[in-house]
FIVOPA-254539 format. One record per residue: residue in three letters; chain; residue number from 0; x, y, z of N, C-alpha, C, O in turn. Coordinates in nm, 2 decimals. Example, Ala and Ser with C-alpha at 12.3 -4.5 7.8 and 13.67 -1.06 7.14 Angstrom:
<atoms>
ATOM;residuo;cadena;num;n_X;n_Y;n_Z;ca_X;ca_Y;ca_Z;c_X;c_Y;c_Z;o_X;o_Y;o_Z
ATOM;ala;A;0;1.32;-0.57;0.78;1.23;-0.45;0.78;1.32;-0.33;0.78;1.42;-0.33;0.85
ATOM;ser;A;1;1.28;-0.22;0.71;1.37;-0.11;0.71;1.29;0.00;0.79;1.34;0.11;0.80
</atoms>
This chain:
<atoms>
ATOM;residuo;cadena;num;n_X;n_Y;n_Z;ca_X;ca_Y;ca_Z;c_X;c_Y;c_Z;o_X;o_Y;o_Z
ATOM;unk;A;0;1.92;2.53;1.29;1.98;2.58;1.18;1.94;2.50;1.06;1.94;2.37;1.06
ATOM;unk;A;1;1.89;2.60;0.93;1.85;2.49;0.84;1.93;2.47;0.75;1.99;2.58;0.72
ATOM;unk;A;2;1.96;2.34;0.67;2.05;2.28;0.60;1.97;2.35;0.44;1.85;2.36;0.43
ATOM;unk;A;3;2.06;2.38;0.35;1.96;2.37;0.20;2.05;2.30;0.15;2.17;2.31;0.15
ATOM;unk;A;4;1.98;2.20;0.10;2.00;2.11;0.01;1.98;2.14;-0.18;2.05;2.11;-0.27
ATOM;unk;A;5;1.88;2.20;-0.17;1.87;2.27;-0.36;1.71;2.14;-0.36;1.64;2.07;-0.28
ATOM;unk;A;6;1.72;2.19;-0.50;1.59;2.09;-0.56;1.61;1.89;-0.49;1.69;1.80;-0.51
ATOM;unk;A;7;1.49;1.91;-0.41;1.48;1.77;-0.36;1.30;1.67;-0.38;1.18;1.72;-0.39
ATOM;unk;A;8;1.33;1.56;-0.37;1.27;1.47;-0.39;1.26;1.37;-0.25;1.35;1.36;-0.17
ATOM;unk;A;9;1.09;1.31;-0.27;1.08;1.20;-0.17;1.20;1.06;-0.24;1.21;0.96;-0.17
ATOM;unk;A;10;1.27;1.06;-0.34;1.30;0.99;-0.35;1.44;1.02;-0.33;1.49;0.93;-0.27
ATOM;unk;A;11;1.51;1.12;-0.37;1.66;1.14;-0.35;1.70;1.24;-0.22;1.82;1.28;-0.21
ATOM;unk;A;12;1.60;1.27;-0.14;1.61;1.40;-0.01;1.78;1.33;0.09;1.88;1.39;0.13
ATOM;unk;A;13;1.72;1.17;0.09;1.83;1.10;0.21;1.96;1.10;0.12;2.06;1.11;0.18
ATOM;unk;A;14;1.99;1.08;-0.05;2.10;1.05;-0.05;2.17;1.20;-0.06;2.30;1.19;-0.07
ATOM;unk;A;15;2.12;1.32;-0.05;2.12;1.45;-0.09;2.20;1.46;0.06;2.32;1.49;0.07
ATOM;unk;A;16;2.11;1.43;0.17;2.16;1.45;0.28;2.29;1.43;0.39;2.36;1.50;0.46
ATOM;unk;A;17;2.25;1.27;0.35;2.40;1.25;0.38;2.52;1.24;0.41;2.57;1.20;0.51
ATOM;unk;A;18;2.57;1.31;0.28;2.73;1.35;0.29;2.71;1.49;0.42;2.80;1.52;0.50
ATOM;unk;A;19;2.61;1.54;0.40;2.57;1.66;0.47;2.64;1.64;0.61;2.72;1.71;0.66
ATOM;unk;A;20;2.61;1.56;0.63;2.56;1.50;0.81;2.68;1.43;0.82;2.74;1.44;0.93
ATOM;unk;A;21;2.72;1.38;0.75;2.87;1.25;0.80;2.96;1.40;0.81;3.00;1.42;0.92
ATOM;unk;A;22;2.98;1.51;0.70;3.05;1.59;0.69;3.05;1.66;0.82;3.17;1.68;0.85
ATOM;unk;A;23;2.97;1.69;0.89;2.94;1.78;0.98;2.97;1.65;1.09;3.08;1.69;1.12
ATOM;unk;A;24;2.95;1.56;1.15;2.97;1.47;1.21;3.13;1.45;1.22;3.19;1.45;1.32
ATOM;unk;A;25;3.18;1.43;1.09;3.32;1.45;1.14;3.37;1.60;1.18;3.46;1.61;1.26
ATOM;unk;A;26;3.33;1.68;1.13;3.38;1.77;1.22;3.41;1.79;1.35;3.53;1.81;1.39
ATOM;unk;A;27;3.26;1.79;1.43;3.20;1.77;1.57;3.38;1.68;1.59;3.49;1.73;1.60
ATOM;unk;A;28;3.34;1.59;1.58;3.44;1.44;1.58;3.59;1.54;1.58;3.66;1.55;1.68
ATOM;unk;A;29;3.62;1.58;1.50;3.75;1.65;1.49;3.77;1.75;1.61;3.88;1.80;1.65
ATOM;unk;A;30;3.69;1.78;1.65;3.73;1.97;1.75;3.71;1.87;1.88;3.80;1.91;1.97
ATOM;unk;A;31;3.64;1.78;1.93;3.60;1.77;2.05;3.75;1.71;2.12;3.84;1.66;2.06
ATOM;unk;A;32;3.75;1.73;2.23;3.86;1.75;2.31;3.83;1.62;2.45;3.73;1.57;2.50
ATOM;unk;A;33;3.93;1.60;2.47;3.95;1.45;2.62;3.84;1.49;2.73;3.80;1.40;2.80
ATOM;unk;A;34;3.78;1.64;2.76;3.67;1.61;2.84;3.56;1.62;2.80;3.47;1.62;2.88
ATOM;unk;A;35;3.55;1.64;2.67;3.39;1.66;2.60;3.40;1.57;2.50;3.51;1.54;2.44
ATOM;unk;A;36;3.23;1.48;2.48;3.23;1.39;2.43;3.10;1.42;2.29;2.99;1.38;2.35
ATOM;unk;A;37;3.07;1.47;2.18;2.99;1.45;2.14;2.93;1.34;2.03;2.96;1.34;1.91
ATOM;unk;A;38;2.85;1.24;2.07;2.75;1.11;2.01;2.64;1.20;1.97;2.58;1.30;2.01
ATOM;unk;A;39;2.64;1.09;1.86;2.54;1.11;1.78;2.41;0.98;1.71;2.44;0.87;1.65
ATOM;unk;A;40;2.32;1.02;1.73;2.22;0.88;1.71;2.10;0.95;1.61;2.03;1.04;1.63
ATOM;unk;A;41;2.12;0.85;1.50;2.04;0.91;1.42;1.93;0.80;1.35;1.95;0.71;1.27
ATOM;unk;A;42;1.86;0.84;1.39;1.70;0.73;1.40;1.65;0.70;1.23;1.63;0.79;1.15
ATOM;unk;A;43;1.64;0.59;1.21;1.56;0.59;1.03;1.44;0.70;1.03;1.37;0.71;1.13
ATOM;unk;A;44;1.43;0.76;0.94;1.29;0.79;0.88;1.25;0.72;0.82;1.30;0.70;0.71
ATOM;unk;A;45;1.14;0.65;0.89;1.03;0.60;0.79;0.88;0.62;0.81;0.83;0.64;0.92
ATOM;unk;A;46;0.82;0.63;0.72;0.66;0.64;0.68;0.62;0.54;0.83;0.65;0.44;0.89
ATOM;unk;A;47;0.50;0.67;0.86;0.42;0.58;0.97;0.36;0.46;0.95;0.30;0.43;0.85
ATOM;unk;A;48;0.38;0.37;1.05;0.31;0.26;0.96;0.14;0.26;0.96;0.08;0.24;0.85
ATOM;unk;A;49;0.06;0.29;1.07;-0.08;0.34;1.07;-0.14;0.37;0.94;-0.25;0.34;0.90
ATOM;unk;A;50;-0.02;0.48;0.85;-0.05;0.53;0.75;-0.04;0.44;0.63;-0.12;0.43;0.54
ATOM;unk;A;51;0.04;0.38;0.65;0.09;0.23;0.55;-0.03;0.13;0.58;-0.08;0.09;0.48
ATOM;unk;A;52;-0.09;0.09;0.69;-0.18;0.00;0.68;-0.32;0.10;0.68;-0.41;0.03;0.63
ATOM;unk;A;53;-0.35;0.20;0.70;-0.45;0.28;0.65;-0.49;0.27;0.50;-0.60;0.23;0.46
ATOM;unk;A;54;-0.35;0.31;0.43;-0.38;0.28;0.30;-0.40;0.14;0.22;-0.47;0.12;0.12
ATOM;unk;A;55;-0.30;0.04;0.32;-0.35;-0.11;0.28;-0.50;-0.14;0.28;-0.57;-0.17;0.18
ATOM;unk;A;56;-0.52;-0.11;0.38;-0.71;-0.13;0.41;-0.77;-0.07;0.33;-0.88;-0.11;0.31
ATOM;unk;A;57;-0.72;0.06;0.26;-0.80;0.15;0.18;-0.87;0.03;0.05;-0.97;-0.03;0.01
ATOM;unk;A;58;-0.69;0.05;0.01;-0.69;-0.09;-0.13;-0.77;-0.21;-0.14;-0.84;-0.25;-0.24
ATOM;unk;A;59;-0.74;-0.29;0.00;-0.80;-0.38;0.00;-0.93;-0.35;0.02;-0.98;-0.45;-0.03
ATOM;unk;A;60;-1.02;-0.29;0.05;-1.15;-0.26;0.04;-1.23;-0.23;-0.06;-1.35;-0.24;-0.09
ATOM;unk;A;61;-1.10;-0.16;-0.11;-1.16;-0.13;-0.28;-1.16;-0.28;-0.36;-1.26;-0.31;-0.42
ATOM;unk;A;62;-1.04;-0.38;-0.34;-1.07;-0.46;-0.41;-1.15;-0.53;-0.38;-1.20;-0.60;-0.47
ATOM;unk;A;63;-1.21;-0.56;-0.23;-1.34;-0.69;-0.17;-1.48;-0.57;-0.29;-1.56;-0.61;-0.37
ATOM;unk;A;64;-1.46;-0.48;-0.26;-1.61;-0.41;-0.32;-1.61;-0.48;-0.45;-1.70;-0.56;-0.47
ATOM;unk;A;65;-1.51;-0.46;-0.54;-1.49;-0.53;-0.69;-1.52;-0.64;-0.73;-1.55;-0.68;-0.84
ATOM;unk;A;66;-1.49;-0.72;-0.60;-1.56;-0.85;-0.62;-1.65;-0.91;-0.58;-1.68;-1.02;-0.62
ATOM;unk;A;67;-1.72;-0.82;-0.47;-1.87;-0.83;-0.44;-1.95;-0.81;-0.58;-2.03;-0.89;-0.62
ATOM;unk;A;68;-1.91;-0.69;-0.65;-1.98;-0.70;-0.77;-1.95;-0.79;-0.86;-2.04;-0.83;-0.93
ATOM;unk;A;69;-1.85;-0.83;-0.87;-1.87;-0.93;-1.00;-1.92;-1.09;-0.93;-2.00;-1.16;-0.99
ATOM;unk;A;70;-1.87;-1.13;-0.81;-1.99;-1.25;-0.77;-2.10;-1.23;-0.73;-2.17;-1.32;-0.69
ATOM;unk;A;71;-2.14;-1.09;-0.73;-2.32;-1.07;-0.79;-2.35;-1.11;-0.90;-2.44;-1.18;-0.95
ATOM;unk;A;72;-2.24;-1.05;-0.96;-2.30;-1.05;-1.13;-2.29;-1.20;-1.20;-2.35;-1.24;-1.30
ATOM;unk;A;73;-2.20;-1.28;-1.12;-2.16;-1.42;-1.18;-2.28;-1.52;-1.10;-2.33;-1.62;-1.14
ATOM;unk;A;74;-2.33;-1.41;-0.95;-2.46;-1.53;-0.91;-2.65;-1.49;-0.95;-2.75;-1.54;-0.91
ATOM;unk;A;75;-2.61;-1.35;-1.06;-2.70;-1.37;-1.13;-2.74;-1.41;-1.27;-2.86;-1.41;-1.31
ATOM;unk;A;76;-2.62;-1.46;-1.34;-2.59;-1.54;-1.43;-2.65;-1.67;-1.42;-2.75;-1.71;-1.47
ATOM;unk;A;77;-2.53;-1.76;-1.30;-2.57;-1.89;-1.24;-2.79;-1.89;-1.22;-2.85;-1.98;-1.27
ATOM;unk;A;78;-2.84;-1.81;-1.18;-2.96;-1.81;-1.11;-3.08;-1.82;-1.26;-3.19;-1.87;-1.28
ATOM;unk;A;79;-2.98;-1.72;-1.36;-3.08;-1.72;-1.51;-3.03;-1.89;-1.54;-3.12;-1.98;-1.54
ATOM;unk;A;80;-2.90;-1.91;-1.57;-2.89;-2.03;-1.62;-2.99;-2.17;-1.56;-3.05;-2.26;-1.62
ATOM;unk;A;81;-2.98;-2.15;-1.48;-3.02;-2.31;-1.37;-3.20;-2.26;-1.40;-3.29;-2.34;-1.43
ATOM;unk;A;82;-3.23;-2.12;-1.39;-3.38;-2.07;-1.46;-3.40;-2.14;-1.57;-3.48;-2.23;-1.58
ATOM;unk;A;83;-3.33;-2.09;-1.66;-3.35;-2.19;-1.79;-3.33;-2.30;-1.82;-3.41;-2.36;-1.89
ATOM;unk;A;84;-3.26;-2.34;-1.78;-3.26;-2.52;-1.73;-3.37;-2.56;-1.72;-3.44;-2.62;-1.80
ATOM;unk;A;85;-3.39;-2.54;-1.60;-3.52;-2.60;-1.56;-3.63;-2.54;-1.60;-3.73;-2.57;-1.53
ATOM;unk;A;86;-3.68;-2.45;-1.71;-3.74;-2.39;-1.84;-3.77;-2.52;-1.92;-3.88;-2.58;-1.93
ATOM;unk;A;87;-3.64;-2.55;-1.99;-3.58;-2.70;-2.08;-3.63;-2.81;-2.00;-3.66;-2.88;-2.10
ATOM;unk;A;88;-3.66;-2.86;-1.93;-3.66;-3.00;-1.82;-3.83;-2.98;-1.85;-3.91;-3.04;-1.92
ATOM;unk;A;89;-3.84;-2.88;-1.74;-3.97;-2.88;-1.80;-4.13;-2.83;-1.90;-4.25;-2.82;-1.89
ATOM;unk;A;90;-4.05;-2.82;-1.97;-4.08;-2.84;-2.16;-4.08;-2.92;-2.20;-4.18;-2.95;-2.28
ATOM;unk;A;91;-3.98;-3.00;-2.18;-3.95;-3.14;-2.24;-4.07;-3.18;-2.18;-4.18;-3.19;-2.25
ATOM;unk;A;92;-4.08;-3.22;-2.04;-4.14;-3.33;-1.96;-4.33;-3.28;-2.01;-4.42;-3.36;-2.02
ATOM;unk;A;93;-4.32;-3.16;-2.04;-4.44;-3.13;-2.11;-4.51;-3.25;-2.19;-4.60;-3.33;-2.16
ATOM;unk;A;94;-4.40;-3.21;-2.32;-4.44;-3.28;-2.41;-4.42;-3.47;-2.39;-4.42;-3.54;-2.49
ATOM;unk;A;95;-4.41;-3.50;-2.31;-4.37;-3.62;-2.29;-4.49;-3.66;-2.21;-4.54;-3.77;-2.23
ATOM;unk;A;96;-4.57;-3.56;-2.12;-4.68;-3.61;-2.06;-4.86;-3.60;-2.10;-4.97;-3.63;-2.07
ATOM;unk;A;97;-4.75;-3.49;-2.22;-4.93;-3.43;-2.24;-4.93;-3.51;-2.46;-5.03;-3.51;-2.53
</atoms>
């Protein structure tokens, strides 16, 4: 039997529901009689977690890629610099020998 709830959201569906369920729970609770017993067990919904660390890994992979590029780009900086340097050193030592 399906429940309608009206316009719902991933974010308000459980507080929508609720009252639904305790309502109907006490009922159950009200009619049952000394040789019938009806329990009820009602499990969290939550997000798979596979799907939660699927998406972790997604992120996090996006961000190691972002920074492969920029400590490329920061060790081809370093590589011009320490180039030029030693450009300078030996220029100087140029004129110092000749």
């Amino acid at each position: 039997m399906n429940i309608e709830l009206g316009e719902c959201t991933e974010e308000n569906w459980i507080s929508k529901i609720t009252p639904i369920i305790e309502e109907r729970m006490q009922r159950f609770n009200s009619i049952q009689t000394d040789s019938s017993e009806i329990r009820f067990n009602l499990m969290a919904i939550v997000q798979d977690r596979r799907v939660q660390l699927e998406e972790k890994i997604k992120e996090l992979d996006t961000q190691f890629q972002s920074l492969q590029k920029r400590l490329h780009g920061l060790s081809t900086v370093i590589f011009l610099f320490y180039s030029y340097l030693l450009f300078l050193i030996f220029f100087q030592l140029s004129f110092f020998f000749f």
